[in-house]
C-alpha positions as YAML, in Angstrom:
chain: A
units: angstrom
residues:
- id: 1
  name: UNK
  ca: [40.81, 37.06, -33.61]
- id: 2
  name: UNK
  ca: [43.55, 35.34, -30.59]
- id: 3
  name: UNK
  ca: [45.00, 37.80, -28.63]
- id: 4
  name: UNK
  ca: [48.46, 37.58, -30.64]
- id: 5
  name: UNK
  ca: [46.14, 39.42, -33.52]
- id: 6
  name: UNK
  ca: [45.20, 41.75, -30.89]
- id: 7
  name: UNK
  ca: [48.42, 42.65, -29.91]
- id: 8
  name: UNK
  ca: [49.51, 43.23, -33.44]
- id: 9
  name: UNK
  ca: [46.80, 45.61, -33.90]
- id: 10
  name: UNK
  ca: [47.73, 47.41, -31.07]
- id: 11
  name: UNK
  ca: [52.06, 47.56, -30.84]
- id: 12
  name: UNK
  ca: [52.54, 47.15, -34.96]
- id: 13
  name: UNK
  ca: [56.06, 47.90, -34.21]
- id: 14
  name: UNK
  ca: [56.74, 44.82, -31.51]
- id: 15
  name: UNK
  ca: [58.19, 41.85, -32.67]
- id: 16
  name: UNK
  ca: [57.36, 38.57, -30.85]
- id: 17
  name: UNK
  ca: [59.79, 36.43, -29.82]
- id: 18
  name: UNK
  ca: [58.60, 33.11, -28.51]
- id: 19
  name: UNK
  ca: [61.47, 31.79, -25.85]
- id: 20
  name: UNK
  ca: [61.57, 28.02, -25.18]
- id: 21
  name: UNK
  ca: [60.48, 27.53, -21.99]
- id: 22
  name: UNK
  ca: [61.64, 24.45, -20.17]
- id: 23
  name: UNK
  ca: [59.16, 22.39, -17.97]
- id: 24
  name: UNK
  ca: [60.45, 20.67, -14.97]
- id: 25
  name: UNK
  ca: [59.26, 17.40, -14.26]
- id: 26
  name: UNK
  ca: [56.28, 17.56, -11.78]
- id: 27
  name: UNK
  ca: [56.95, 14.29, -10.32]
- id: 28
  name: UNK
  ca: [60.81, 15.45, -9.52]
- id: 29
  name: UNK
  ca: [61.28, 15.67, -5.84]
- id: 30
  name: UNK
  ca: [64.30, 17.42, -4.33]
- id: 31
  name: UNK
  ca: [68.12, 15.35, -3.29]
- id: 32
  name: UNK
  ca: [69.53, 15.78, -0.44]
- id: 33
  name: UNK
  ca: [73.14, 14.49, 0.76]
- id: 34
  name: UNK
  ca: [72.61, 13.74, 4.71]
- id: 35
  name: UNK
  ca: [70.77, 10.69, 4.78]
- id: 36
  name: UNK
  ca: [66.73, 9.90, 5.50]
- id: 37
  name: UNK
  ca: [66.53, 8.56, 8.86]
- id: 38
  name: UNK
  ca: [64.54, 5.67, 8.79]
- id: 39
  name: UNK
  ca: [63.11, 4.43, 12.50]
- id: 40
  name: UNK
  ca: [60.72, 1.72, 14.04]
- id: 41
  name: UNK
  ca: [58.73, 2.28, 16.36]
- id: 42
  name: UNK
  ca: [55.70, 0.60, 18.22]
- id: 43
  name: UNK
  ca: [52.82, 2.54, 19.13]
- id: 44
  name: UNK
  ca: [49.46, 1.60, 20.99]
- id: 45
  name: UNK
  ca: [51.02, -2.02, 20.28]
- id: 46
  name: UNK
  ca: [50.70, -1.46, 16.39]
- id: 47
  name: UNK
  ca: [54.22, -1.15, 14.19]
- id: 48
  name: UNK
  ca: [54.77, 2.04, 12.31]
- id: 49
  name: UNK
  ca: [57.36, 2.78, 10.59]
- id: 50
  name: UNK
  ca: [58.50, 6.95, 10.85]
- id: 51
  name: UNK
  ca: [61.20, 8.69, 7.85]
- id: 52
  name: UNK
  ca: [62.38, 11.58, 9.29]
- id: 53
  name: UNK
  ca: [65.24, 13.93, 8.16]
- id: 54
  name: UNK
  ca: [64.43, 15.28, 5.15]
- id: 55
  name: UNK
  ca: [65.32, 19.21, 4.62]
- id: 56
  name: UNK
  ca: [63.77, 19.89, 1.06]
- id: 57
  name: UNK
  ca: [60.47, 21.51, 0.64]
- id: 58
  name: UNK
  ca: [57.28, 19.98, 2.60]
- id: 59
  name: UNK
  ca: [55.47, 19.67, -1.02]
- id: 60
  name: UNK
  ca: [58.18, 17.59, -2.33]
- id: 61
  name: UNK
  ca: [57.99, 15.47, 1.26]
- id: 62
  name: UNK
  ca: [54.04, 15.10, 0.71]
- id: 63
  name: UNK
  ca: [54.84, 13.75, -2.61]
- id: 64
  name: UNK
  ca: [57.23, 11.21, -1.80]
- id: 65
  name: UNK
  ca: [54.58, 10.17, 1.10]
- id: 66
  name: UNK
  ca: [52.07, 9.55, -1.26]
- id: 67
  name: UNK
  ca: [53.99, 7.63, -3.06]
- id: 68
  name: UNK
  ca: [54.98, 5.39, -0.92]
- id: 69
  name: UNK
  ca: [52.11, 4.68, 0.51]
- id: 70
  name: UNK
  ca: [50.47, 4.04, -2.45]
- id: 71
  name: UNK
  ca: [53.61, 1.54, -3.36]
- id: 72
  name: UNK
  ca: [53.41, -0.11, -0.49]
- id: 73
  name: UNK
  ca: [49.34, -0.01, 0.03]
- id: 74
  name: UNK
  ca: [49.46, 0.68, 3.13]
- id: 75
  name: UNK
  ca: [48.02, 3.86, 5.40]
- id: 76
  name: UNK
  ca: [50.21, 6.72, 6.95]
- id: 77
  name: UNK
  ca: [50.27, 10.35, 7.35]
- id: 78
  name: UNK
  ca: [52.31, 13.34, 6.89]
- id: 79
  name: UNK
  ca: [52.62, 14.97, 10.31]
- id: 80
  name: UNK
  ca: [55.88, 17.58, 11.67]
- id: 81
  name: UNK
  ca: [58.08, 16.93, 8.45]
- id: 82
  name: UNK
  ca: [57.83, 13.20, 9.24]
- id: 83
  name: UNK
  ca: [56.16, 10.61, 7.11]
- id: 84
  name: UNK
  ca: [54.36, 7.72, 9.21]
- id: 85
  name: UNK
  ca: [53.44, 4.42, 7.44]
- id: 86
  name: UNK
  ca: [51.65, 2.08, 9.52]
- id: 87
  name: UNK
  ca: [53.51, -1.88, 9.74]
- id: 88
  name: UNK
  ca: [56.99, -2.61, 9.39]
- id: 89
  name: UNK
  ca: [58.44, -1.69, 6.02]
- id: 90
  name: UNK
  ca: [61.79, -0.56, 6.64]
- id: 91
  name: UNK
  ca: [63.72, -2.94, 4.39]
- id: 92
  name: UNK
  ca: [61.32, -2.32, 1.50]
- id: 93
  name: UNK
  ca: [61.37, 1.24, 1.84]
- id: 94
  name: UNK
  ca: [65.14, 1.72, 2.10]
- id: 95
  name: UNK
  ca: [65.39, 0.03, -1.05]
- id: 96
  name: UNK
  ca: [62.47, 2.29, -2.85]
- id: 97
  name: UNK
  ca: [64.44, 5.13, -1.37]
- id: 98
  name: UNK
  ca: [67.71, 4.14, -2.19]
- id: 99
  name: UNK
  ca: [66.36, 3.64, -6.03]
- id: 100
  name: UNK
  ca: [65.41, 7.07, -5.77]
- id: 101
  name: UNK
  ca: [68.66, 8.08, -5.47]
- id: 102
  name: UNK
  ca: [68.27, 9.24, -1.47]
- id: 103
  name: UNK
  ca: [70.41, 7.94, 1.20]
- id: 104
  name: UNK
  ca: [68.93, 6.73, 3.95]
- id: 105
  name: UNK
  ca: [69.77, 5.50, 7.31]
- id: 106
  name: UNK
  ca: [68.76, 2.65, 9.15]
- id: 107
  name: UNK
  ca: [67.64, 3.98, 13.18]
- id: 108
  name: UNK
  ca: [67.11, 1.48, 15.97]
- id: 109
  name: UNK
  ca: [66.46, -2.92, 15.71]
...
């Protein structure tokens, strides 16, 4: 006996009605219009490149780190709504970004 049995027994008068629910894609990360900002920098002599800008949610911002990095195979971090990726990957990221559907603007060099 499920618990829809159960609940017959106990509200005999209820009828069910099963609503389609829809599910939102868990991989869908939030648009924005202003543009990523997309910098260079240099720090303890190493490259990094920082994206900064973005004013969704900081779960959607975690995902989109991850998956860059994980495009790119390269090591970064998530620190004060700022994604840092370690080398000089501007170009390449712009265009993963842009295929995203983001707009994103180049900062600096």
């Amino acid at each position: 006996m499920d618990l829809q049995d159960q609940l017959k027994n106990l509200f005999p008068e209820h009828e069910f009605k099963e609503e389609p629910t829809q599910k939102a894609d868990p991989n869908a990360i939030w648009m924005q219009e202003d543009p990523l900002l997309c910098k260079y920098e240099k720090r303890k002599g190493k490259p990094i490149t920082i994206i900064d800008g973005y004013t969704g949610a900081t779960e959607d911002f975690k995902k989109l780190a991850k998956e860059l990095k994980t495009k790119l195979s390269v090591g970064g971090s998530f620190k004060d709504d700022k994604i840092i990726l370690q080398g000089d990957f501007r170009d390449t990221i712009m265009e993963l970004l842009k295929e995203k559907g983001f707009k994103v603007k180049r900062v600096g060099g």
